[in-house]
N, C-alpha and C positions, 0 to 999 in steps of 0.2 A: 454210873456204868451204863453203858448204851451196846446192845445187841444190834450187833450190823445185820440187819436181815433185813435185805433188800429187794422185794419181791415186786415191785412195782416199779417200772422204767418207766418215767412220764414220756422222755421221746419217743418212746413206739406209741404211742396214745396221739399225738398232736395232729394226725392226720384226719384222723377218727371224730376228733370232735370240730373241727373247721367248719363243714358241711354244716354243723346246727348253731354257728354263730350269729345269725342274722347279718352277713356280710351284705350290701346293696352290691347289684349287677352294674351300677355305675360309680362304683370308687373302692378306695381299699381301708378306708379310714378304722373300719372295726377292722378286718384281719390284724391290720396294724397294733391297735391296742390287743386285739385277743394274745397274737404273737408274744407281745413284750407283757402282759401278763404270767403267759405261759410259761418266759426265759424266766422271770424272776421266780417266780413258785419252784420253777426244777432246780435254779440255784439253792432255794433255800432247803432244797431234799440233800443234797447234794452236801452243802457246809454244814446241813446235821449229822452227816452218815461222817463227816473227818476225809472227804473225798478233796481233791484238792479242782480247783474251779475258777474260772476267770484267769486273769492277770497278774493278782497282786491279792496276796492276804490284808487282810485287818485282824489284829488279836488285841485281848482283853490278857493284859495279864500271860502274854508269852501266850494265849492258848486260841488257838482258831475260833472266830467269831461272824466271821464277814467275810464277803470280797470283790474286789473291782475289778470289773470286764469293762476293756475298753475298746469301742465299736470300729474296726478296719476304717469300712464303706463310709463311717459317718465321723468328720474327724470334730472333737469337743465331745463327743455323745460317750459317757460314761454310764454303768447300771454297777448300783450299789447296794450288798442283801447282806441280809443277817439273819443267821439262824439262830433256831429257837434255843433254850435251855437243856442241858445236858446234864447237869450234876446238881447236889445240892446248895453249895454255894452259889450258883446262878438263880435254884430256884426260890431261894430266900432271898436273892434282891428283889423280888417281886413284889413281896409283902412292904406295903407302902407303911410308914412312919414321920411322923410333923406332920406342920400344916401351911408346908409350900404351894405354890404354883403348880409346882411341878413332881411327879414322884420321885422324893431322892433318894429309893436305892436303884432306879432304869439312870436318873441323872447323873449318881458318882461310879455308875459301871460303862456310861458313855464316856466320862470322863476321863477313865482310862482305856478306853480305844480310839480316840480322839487321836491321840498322838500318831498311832498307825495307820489310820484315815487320812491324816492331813498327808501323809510320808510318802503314800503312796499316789494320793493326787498331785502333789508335787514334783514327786518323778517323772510323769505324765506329763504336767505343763511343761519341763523341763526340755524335756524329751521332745515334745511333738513342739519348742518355742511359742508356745497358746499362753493367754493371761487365762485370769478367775472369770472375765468375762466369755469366756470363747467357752468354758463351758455347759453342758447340756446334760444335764443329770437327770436318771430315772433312778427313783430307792424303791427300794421295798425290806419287806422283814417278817418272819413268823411269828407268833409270840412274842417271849424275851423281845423277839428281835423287833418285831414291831414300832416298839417304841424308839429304839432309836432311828427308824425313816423321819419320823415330823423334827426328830431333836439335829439330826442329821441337814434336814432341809433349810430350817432355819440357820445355822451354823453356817452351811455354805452359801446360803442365799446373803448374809451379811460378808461373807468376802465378797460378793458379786456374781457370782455362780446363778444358770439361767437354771432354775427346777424343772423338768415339763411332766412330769405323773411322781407321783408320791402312792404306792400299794401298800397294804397291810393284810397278813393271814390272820385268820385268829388274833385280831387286836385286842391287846390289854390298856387298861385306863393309864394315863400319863401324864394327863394334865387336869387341873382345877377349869370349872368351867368359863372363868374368867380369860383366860390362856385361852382355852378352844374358840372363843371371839376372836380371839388377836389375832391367832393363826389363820383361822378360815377366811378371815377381810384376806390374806394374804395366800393360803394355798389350797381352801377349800374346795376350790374347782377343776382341782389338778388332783385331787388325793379321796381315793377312795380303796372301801374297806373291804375283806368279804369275810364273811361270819356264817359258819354253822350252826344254823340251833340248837343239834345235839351238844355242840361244842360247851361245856362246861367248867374251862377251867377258866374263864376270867371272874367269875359267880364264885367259884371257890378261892381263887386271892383275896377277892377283894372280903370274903366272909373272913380269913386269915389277918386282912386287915384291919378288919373291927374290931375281931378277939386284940391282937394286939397291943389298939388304942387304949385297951382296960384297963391299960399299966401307963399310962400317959397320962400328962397335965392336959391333956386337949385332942379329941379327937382329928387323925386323921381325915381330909374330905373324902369324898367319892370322886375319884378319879378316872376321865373319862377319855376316850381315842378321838380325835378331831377328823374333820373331814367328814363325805357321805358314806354308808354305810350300807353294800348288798347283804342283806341274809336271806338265806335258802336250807330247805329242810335237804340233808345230804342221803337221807332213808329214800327220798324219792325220784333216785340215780342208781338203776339194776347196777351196774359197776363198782359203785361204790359198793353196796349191801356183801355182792360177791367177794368183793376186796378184803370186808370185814370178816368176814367169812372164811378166808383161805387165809388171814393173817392179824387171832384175835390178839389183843393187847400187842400189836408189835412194838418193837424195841423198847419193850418193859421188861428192867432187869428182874432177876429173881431175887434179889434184897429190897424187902419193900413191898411187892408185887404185890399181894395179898390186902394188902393195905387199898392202895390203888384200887382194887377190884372190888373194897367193900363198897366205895363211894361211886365209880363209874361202870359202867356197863362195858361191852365191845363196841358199840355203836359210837359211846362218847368219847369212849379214848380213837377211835378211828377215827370222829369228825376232828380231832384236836390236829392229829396229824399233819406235818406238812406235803405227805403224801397225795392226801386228801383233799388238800388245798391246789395242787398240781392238777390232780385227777379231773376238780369243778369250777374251780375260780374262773377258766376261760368258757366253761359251757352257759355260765350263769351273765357274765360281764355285760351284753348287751340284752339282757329281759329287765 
């Protein structure tokens, strides 16, 4: 259960933080990226809150996950997001198990949004008569969601689909570090992370993940997010602190709650946020 309280509009904010992007007086190359930073982060506030967004849904399971906007101005240019975890059954695919490549409960919960991923890119090709090459894809994802941008990327990239930025909020582990070679030869330079330090829920799966393994013939690996990785402390952004401040543990149901609060503080559950990733991820992008 998720408390729609929604006290932070990232689009009245996008103006505000422009100004301290380190944009060059001779080109637009960071606005650019801070921009398309900024659209994926408010989609993924946005698919968490059950708000409807983009073009076209993607569901897991009949139930909103994702979704795909597709760009007027720019024809082929597609932006693909996924929001974070909402219930408990999502949040137990987290907790990794075997000793794959890859984590298989992010891999068989991709697996069934796959279907409506592909469904809706293909109405697209369809629609605007473009092949898998004519596209231009930007993903991104919070959490949960996270994981499936790099699973996403590879998938489309072997239909022929062009990647050009791969984001991730709050990324959780996903792949064995053998996987994260193979990937980054191929999207490392395109795909990058951002991570709060307060941010403490991937420290706490992956600890869910060891206890786990106890009951196993063989340890689960340590699974890990591909790509480069900005982290930035979010305590030392007055807006943020104020944010935390005027909305502590937001959308933390009251089942449970108490639980949550023995382990995280405000500040942790705030950096986890995809709020909060909205709020920083474009102030931080080019430092």
């Amino acid at each position: 259960m998720i408390k729609k309280k929604f006290l932070f509009k990232p689009a009245l904010f996008l103006f505000l933080f422009l100004p301290d992007l380190g944009v060059s007086a001779d080109g637009t190359d960071n606005l650019l990226s801070a921009s398309e930073v900024f659209k994926h982060a408010q989609a993924t506030v946005e698919i968490f809150l059950d708000y409807p967004y983009g073009n076209r849904r993607i569901e897991e399971n009949n139930i909103y996950v994702g979704s795909l906007t597709f760009d007027k101005e720019n024809k082929g240019k597609v932006y693909i997001d996924f929001r974070g975890a909402r219930n408990m059954q999502e949040n137990l695919s987290c907790i990794a198990a075997g000793t794959d490549a890859i984590h298989q409960g992010f891999w068989q919960s991709y697996q069934k949004l796959k279907p409506s991923l592909l469904e809706g890119i293909e109405f697209y090709l369809k629609e605007h008569q473009l092949s898998w090459e004519d596209l231009k894809l930007s993903i991104a994802g919070h959490s949960r969601g996270s994981t499936f941008a790099p699973l996403t990327a590879l998938d489309m990239a072997e239909k022929g689909a062009n990647i050009t930025a791969v984001y991730t909020f709050s990324p959780l582990g996903v792949f064995s570090d053998e996987k994260i070679q193979k990937y980054n030869e191929r999207f490392g330079n395109i795909h990058v992370n951002f991570l709060a330090e307060e941010d403490q829920i991937d420290s706490v799966i992956n600890f869910a993940g060891k206890f786990s393994s106890l009951f196993s013939s063989q340890p689960s690996p340590k699974y890990k997010m591909p790509g480069s990785t900005k982290t930035f402390r979010a305590a030392n952004f007055p807006e943020f602190n104020q944010w935390v401040k005027d909305n502590p543990y937001i959308h933390l149901a009251d089942y449970g709650g108490e639980i949550v609060k023995a382990f995280l503080t405000p500040v942790s559950w705030g950096a986890h946020m995809p709020e909060a990733y909205a709020m920083l991820a474009p102030k931080i992008l080019n430092t």
